[in-house]
C-alpha positions as a Python dict, from the first residue, in 0.01 Angstrom:
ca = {
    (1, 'X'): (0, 0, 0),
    (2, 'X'): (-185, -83, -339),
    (3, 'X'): (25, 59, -676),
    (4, 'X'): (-230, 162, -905),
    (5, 'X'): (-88, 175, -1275),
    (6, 'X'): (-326, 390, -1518),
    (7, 'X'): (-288, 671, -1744),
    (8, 'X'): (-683, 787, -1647),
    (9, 'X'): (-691, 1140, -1551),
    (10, 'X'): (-942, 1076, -1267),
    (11, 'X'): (-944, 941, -917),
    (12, 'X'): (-826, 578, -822),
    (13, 'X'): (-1196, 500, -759),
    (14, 'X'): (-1285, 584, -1171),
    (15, 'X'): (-1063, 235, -1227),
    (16, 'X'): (-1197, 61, -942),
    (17, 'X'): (-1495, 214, -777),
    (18, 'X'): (-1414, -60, -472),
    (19, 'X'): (-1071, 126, -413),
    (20, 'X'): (-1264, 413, -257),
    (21, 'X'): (-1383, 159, 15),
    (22, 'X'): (-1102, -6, 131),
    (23, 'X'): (-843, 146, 389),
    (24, 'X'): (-543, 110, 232),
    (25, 'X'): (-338, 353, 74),
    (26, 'X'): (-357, 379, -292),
    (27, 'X'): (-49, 545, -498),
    (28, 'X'): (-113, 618, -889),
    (29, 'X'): (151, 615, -1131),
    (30, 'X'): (143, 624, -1514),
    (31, 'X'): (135, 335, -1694),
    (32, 'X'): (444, 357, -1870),
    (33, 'X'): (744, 170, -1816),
    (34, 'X'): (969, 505, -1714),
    (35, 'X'): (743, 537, -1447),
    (36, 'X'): (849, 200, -1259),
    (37, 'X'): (1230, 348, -1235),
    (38, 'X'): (1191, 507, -939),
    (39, 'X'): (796, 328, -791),
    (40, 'X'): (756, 211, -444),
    (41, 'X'): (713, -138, -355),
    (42, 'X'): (368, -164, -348),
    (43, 'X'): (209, -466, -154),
    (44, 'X'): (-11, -555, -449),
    (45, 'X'): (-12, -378, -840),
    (46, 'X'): (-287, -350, -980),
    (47, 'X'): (-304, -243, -1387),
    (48, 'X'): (-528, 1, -1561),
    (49, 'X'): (-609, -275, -1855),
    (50, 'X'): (-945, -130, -1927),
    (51, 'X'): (-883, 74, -2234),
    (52, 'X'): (-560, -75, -2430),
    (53, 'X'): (-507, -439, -2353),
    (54, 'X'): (-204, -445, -2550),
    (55, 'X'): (-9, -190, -2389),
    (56, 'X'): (-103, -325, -2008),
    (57, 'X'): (-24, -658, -2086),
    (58, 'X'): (320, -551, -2207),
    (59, 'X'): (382, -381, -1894),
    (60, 'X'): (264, -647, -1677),
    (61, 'X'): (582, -838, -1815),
    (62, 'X'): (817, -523, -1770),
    (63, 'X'): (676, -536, -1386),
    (64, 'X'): (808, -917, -1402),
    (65, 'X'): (1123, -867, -1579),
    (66, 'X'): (1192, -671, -1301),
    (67, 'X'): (1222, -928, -1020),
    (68, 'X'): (870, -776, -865),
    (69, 'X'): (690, -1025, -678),
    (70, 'X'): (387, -859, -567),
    (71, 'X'): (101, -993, -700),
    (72, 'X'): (1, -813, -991),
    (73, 'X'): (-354, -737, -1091),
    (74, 'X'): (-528, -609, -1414),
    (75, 'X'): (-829, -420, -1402),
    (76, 'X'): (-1068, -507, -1727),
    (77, 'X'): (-1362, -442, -1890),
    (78, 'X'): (-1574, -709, -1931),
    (79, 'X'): (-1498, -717, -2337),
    (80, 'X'): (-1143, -718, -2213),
    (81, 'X'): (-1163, -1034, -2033),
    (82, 'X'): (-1300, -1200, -2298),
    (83, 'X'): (-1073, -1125, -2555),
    (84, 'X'): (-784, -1222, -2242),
    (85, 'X'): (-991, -1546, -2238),
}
């Protein structure tokens, strides 16, 4: 199962168009820390980065201050990754 953090009000595919192709069940949670209290174990996370790098990349490192060790994804724009880079 694939844990999709993102406060967008649309599908799982809006994020990552690809996510509509793939078989595997997608859950979608807010991206907000309170919402990781009571989240399933997703096999991978993947994080909604596209519109406030700041705020994802603080909860990428709530997700591994938690003891999570799914590999953990963030989805960007292409502006994001270069101000990542």
């Amino acid at each position: 199962m694939l844990l999709l953090l993102t406060n967008a009000l649309g599908p799982s595919a809006e994020v990552l168009p690809a996510l509509g192709l793939l078989g595997h069940q997608v859950r979608v949670l807010p991206a907000e820390p309170a919402a990781l209290v009571n989240a399933p174990s997703g096999d991978v996370v993947l994080v909604d980065a596209r519109r406030d790098l700041a705020h994802a990349k603080s909860l990428c490192r709530v997700l591994r201050a938690t003891g999570s060790s799914a590999p953990l994804l963030a989805v960007l724009t292409e502006g994001g990754l270069a101000a990542l880079n």
